[in-house]
KOLZA-39899 format. One record per residue (C-alpha): residue in three letters; x, y, z. Coordinates in nm, 4 decimals. Example, Ala and Ser with C-alpha at 12.3 -4.5 7.8 and 13.67 -1.06 7.14 Angstrom:
("ALA"; (1.2300; -0.4500; 0.7800))
("SER"; (1.3670; -0.1060; 0.7140))
! end
This chain:
("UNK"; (11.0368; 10.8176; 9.4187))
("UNK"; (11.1672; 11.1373; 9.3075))
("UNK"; (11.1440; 11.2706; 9.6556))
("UNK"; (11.3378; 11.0129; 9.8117))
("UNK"; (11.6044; 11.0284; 9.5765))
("UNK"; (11.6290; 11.3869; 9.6174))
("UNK"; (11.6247; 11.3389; 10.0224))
("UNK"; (11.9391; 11.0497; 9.9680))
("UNK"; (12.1309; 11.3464; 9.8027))
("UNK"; (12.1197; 11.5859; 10.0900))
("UNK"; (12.2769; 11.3009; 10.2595))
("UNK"; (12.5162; 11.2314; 10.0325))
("UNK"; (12.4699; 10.9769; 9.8030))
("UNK"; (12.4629; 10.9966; 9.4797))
("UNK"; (12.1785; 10.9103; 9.2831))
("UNK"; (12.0879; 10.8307; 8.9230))
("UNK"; (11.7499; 10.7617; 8.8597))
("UNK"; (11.6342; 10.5845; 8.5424))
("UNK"; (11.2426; 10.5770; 8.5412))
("UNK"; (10.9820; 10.5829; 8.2691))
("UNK"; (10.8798; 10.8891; 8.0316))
("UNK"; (10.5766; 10.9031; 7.8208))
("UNK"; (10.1827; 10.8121; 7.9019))
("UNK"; (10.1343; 10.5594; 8.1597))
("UNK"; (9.8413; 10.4355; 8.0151))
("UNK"; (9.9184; 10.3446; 7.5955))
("UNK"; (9.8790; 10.0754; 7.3827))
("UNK"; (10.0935; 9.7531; 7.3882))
("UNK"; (10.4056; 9.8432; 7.1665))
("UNK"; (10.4069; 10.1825; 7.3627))
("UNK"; (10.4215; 10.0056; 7.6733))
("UNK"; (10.6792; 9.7391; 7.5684))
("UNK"; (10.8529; 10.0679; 7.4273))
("UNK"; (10.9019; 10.1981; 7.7963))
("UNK"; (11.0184; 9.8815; 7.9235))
("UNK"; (11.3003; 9.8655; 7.6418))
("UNK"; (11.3910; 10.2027; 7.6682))
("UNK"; (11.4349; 10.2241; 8.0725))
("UNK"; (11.6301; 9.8603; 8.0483))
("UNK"; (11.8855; 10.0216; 7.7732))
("UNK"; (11.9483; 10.2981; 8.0119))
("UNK"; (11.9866; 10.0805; 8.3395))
("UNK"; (12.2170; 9.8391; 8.1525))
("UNK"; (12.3956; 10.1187; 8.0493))
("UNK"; (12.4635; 10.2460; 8.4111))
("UNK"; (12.4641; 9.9235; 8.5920))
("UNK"; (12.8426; 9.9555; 8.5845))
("UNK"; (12.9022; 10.2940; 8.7537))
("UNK"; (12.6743; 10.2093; 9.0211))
("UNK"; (12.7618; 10.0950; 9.3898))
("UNK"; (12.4032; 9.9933; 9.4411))
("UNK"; (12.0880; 9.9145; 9.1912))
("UNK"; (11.7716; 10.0222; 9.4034))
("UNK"; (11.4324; 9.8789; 9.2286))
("UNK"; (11.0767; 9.9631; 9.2370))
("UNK"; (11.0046; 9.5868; 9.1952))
("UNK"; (10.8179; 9.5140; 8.8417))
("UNK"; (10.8771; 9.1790; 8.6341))
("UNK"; (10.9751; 9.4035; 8.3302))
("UNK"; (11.3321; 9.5051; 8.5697))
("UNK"; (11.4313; 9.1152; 8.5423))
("UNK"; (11.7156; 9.1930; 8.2543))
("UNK"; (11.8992; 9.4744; 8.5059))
("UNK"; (11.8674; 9.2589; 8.7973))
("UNK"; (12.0041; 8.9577; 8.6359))
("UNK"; (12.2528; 9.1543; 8.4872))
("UNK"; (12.3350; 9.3438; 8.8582))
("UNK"; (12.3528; 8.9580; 8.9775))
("UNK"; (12.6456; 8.8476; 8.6920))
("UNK"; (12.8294; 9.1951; 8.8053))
("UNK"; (12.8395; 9.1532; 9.1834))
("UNK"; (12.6280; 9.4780; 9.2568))
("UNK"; (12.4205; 9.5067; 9.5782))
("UNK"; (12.0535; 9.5368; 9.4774))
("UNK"; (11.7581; 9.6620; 9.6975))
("UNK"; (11.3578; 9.5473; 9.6042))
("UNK"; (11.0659; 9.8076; 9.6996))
("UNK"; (10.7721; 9.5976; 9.7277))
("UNK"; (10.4785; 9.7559; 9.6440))
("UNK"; (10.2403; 9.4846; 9.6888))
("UNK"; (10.1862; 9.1731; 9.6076))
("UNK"; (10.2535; 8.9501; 9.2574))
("UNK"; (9.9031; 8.9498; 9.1974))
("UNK"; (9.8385; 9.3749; 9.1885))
("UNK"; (10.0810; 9.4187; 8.9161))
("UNK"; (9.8070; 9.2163; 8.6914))
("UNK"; (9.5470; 9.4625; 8.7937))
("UNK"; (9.7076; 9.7585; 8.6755))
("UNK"; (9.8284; 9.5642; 8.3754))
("UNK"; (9.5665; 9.3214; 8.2734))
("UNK"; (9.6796; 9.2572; 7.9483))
("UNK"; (10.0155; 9.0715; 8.0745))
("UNK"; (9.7550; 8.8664; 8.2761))
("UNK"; (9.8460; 8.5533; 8.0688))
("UNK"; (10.2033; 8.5164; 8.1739))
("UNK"; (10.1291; 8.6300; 8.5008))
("UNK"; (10.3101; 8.2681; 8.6516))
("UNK"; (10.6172; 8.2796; 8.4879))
("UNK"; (10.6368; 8.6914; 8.5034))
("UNK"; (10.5497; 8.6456; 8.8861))
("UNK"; (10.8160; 8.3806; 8.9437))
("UNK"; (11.0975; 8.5884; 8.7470))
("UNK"; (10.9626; 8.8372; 9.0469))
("UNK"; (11.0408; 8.6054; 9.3059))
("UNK"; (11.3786; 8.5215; 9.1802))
("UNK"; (11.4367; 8.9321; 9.1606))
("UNK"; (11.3674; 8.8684; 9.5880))
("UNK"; (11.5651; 8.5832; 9.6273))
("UNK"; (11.8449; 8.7665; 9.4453))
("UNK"; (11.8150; 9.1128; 9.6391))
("UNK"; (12.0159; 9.2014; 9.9285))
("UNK"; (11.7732; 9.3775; 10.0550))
("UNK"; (11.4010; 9.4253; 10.0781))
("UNK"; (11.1682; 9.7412; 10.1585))
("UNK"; (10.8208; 9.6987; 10.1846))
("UNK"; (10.5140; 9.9787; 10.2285))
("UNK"; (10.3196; 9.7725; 10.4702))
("UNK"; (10.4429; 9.5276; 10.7792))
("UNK"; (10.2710; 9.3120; 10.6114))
("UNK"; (10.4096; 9.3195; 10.3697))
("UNK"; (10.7646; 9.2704; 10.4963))
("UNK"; (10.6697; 8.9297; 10.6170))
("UNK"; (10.5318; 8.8228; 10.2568))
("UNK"; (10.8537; 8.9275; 10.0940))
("UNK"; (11.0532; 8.7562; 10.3153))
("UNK"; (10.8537; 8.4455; 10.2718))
("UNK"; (10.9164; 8.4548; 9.8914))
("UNK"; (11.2232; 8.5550; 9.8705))
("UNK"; (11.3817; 8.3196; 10.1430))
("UNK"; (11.5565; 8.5424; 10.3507))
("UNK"; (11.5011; 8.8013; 10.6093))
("UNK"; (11.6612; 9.0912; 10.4811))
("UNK"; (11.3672; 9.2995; 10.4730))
("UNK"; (11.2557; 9.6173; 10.5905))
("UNK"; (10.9986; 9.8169; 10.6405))
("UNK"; (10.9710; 10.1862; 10.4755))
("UNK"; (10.6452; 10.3223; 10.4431))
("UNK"; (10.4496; 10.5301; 10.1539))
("UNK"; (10.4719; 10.9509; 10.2192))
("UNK"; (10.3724; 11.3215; 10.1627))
("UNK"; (10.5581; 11.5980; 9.9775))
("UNK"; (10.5140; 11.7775; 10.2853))
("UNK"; (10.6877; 12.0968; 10.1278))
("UNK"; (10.3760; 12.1029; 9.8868))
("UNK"; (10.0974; 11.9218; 10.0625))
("UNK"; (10.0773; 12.1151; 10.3601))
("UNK"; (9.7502; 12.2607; 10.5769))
("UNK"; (9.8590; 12.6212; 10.4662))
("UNK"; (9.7601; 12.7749; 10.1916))
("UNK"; (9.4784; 12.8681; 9.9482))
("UNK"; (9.1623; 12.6383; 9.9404))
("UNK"; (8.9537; 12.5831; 9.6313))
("UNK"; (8.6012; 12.7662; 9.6752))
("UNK"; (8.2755; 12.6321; 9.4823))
("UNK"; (7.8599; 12.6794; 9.5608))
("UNK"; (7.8327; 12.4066; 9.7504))
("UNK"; (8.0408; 12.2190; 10.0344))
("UNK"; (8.2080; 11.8802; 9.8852))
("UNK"; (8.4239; 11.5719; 9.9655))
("UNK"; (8.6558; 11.4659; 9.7045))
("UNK"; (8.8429; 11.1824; 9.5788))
("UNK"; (9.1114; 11.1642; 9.3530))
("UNK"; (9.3163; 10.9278; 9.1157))
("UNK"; (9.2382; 10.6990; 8.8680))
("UNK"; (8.8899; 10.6036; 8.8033))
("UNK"; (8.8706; 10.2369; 8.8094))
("UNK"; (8.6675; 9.9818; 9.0017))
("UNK"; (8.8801; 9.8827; 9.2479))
("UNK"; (8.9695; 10.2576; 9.3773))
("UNK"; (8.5677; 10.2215; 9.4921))
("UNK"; (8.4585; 10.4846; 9.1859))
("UNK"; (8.0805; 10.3043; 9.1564))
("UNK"; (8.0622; 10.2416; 9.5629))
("UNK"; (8.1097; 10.6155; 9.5579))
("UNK"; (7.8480; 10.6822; 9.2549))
("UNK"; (7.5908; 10.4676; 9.4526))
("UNK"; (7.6805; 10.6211; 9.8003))
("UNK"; (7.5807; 10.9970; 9.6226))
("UNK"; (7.2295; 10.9088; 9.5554))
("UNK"; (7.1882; 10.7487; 9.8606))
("UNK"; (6.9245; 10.8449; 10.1457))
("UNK"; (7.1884; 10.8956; 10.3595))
("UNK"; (7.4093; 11.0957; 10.1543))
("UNK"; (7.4339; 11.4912; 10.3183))
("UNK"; (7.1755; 11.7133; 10.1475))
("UNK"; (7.3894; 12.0173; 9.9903))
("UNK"; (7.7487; 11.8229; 9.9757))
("UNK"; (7.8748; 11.7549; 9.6408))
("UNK"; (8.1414; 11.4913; 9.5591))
("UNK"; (8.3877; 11.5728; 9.3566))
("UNK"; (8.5941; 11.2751; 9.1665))
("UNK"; (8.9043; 11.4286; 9.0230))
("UNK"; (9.1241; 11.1749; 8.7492))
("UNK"; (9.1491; 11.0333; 8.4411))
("UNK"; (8.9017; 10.7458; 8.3207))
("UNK"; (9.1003; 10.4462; 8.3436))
("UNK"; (8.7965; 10.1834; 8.2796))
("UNK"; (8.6419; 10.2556; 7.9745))
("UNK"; (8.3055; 10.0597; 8.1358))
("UNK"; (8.2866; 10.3361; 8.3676))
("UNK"; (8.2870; 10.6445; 8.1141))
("UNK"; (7.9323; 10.6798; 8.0750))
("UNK"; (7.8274; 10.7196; 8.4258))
("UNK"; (8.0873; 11.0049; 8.4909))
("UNK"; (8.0509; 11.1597; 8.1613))
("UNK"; (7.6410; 11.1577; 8.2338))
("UNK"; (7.7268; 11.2098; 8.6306))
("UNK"; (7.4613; 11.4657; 8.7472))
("UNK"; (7.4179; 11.6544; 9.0664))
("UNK"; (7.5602; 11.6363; 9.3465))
("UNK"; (7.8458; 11.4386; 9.1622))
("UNK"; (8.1105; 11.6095; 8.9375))
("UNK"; (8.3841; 11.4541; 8.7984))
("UNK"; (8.6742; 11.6775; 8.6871))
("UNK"; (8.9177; 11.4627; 8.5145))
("UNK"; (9.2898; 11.4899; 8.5737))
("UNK"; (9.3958; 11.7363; 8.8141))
("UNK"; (9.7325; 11.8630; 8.8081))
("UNK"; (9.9407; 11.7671; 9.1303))
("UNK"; (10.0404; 12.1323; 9.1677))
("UNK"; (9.6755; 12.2272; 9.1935))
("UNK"; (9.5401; 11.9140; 9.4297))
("UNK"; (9.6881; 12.0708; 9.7718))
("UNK"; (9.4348; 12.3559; 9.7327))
("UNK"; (9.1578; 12.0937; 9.6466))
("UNK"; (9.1849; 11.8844; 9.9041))
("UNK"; (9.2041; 12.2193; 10.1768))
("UNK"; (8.8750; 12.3215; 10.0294))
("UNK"; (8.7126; 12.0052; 10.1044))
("UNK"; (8.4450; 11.8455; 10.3763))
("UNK"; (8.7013; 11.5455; 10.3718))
("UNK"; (8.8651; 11.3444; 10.1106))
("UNK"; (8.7631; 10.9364; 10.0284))
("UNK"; (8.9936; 10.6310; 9.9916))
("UNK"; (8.6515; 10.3968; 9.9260))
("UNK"; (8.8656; 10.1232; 9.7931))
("UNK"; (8.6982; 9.7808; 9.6906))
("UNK"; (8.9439; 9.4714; 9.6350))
("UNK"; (8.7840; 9.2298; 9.4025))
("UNK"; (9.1535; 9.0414; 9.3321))
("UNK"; (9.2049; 8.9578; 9.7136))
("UNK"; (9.5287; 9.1897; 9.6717))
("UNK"; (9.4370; 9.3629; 10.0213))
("UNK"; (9.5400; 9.0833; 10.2405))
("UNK"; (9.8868; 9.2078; 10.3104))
("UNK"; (9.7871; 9.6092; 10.3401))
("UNK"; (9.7645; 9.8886; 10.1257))
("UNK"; (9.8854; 10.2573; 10.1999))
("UNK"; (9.8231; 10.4155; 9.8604))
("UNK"; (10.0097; 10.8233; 9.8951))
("UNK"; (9.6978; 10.9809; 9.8521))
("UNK"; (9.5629; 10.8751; 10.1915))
("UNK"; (9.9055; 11.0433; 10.2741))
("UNK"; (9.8821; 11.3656; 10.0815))
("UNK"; (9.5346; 11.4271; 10.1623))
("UNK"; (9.6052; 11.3889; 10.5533))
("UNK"; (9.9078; 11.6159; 10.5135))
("UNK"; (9.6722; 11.8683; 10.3737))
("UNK"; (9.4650; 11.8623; 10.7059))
("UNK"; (9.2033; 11.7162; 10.6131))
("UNK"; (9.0071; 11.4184; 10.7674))
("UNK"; (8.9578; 11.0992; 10.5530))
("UNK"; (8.7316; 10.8457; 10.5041))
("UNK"; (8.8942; 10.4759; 10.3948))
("UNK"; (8.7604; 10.1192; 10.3556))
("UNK"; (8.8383; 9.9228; 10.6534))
("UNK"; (9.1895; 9.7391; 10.4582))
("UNK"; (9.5316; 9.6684; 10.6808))
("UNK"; (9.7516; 9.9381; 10.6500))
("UNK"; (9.5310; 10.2728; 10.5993))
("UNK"; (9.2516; 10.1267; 10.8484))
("UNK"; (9.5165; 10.1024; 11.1034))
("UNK"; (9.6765; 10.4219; 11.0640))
("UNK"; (9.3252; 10.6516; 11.0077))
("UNK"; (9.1714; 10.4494; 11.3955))
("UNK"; (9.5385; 10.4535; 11.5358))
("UNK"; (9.5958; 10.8360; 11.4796))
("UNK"; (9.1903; 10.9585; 11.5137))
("UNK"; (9.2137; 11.1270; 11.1500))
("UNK"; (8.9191; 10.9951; 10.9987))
("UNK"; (8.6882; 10.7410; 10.9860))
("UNK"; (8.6870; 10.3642; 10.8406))
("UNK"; (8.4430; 10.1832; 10.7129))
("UNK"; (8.3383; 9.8414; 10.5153))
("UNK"; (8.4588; 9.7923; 10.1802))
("UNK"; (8.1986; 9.7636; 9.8611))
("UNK"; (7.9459; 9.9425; 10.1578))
("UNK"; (7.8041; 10.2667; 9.9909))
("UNK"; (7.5515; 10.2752; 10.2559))
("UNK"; (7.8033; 10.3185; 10.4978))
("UNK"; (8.0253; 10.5569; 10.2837))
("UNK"; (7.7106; 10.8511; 10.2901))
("UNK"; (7.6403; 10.7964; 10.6772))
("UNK"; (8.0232; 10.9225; 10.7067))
("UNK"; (8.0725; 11.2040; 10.4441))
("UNK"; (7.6905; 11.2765; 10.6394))
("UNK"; (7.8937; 11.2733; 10.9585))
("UNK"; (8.1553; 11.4909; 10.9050))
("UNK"; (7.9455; 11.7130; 10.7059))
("UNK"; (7.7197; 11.8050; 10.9944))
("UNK"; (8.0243; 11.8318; 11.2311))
("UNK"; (8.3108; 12.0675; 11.1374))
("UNK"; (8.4564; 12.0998; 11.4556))
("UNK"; (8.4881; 11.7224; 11.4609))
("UNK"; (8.6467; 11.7226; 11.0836))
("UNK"; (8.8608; 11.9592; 11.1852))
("UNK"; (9.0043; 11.7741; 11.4817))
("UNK"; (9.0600; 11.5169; 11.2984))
("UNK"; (9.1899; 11.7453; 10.9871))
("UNK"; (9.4450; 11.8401; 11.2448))
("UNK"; (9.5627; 11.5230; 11.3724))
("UNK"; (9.6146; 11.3894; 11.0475))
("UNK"; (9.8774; 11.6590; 10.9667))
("UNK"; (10.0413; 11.6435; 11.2599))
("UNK"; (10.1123; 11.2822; 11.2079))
("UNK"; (10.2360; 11.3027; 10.8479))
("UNK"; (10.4584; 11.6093; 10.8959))
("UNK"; (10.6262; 11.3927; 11.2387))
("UNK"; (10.6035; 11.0251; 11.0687))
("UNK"; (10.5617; 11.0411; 10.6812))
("UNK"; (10.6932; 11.3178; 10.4936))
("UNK"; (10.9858; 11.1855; 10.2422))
("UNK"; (11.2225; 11.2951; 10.4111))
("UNK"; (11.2139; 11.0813; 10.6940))
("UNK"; (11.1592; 10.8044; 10.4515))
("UNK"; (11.4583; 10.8637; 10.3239))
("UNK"; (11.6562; 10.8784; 10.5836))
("UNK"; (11.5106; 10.5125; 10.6750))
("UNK"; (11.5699; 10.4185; 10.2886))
("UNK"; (11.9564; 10.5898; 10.3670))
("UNK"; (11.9711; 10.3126; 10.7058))
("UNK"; (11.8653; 10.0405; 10.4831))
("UNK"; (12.1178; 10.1058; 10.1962))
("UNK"; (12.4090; 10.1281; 10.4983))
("UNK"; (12.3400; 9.7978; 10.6066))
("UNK"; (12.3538; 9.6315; 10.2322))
("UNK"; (12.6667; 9.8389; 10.2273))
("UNK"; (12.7883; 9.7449; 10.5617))
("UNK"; (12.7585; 9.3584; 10.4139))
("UNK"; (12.9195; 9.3827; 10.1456))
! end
């Protein structure tokens, strides 16, 4: 987000950006915390501002109501779908009908809509009633994910993953696809993040050869990671049925921009741009079998990696850096502006 509002203020708007401070990941009252103290600070802005632009979440219901009573123009970014926001926060699962329908009212209310996926265009518009929806895609900070630059050096060749390790980013389909038959003799993996499942600690924590998991990585040292490696993994498994309407998640973004190929589950969205663009390879969710013939693949043909490597930077530094998404996000904000 940061990006984009930085790449609306070399095209001259203005932008004030109230977003959360403090772990992501904290107890209840730490979390309700957050949510008080970024709705004090919108409230307290909402009057200055020409336009309220959301990154949709059932906590922003007070500002958008609020936006509503004052007459202010309000955009939605849809980042997926009612049901994902109960993933990454199981513990509001409970409410999740009347926090998703306080969503949907957030829709109906917007004047416009922006949405990561086609997909999911058409599902927004279907909730919220109206067509006022757009596409604008997920991006690279091309300026600091680029192919250039130095590449991390270890023993042994490796792929790597990295984010949060939790279930549904594929973290024991990629555990199982290490100690498979088909998994590359002499390739490590590498699983870079912060434990986000505590059910999963023990096998990372007792993780032995070829796989090493590194905890959090900081973003300025990831670029030179990702250079250094075989390919990187998206392996992601969808046990909530959130998938339907297409996920893009930025680190299938950042890790093409670095030039290297991927490997992602075969899910709308990054399926369609790895086959559509040749940068990698697909293949079935939850399928660890599958997942080592790749990484086996790629490991025993650089020249094709690096094809592929090649023609997934190409494409993100023409199609997906933030700057041209926010030039599209500047187009959308015209139009709400343009209709008063």
């Amino acid at each position: 987000m940061l990006e984009i509002c930085e790449g609306l203020e070399r095209r001259g708007y203005p932008v004030a950006l109230r977003a959360e401070r403090g772990a992501s990941r904290s107890g209840l009252f730490g979390q309700l915390g957050r949510y008080a103290r970024i709705t004090v600070a919108g409230l307290a802005g909402l009057p200055r501002a020409d336009i309220v632009y959301f990154r949709s979440h059932f906590a922003a219901f007070p500002i958008a109501l609020a936006a509503r009573i004052l007459g202010k123009p309000t955009i939605q970014e849809i980042n997926g779908v009612y049901a994902e926001a109960f993933v990454t926060h199981p513990r509001f699962r409970r409410l999740k009908r009347i926090l998703s329908a306080l969503q949907r009212l957030q829709y109906r209310w917007a004047s416009a809509l922006i949405a990561v996926t086609p997909q999911l265009v058409t599902w927004g518009s279907a909730e919220a009633g109206h067509v006022r929806a757009f596409h604008v895609g997920n991006g690279a900070n091309t300026r600091l994910f680029t192919p250039e630059g130095p590449q991390t050096r270890r023993t042994r060749p490796y792929v790597l993953f990295f984010g949060g390790m939790t279930r549904w980013h594929g973290v024991e389909v990629m555990l199982q696809a290490a100690r498979s038959p088909g998994w590359p003799d002499g390739t490590d993996l590498l699983l870079a993040g912060p434990i986000v499942d505590e059910s999963l600690r023990a096998a990372l924590e007792g993780a032995q050869a070829p796989v090493t998991w590194l905890d959090r990585v900081a973003q300025k040292d990831l670029p030179a990671l990702i250079r250094g490696a075989v390919a990187a993994l998206v392996p992601s498994v969808d046990p909530s049925g959130i998938t339907a309407h297409g996920i893009t998640p930025l680190k299938l973004f950042e890790m093409l921009a670095c030039g290297r190929p991927v490997v992602v589950s075969d899910f709308k969205g990054m399926a369609d741009i790895v086959r559509g663009s040749g940068c990698g390879l697909v293949v079935p969710s939850g399928d660890p079998e599958a997942l080592a013939r790749a990484v086996a693949d790629l490991s025993a043909d650089p020249s094709k990696a690096k094809t592929m490597g090649e023609a997934g930077a190409r494409l993100i530094a023409a199609e997906h850096s933030w700057d041209v998404r926010a030039a599209e996000t500047a187009a959308v904000i015209e139009d709400v502006l343009a209709r008063g």
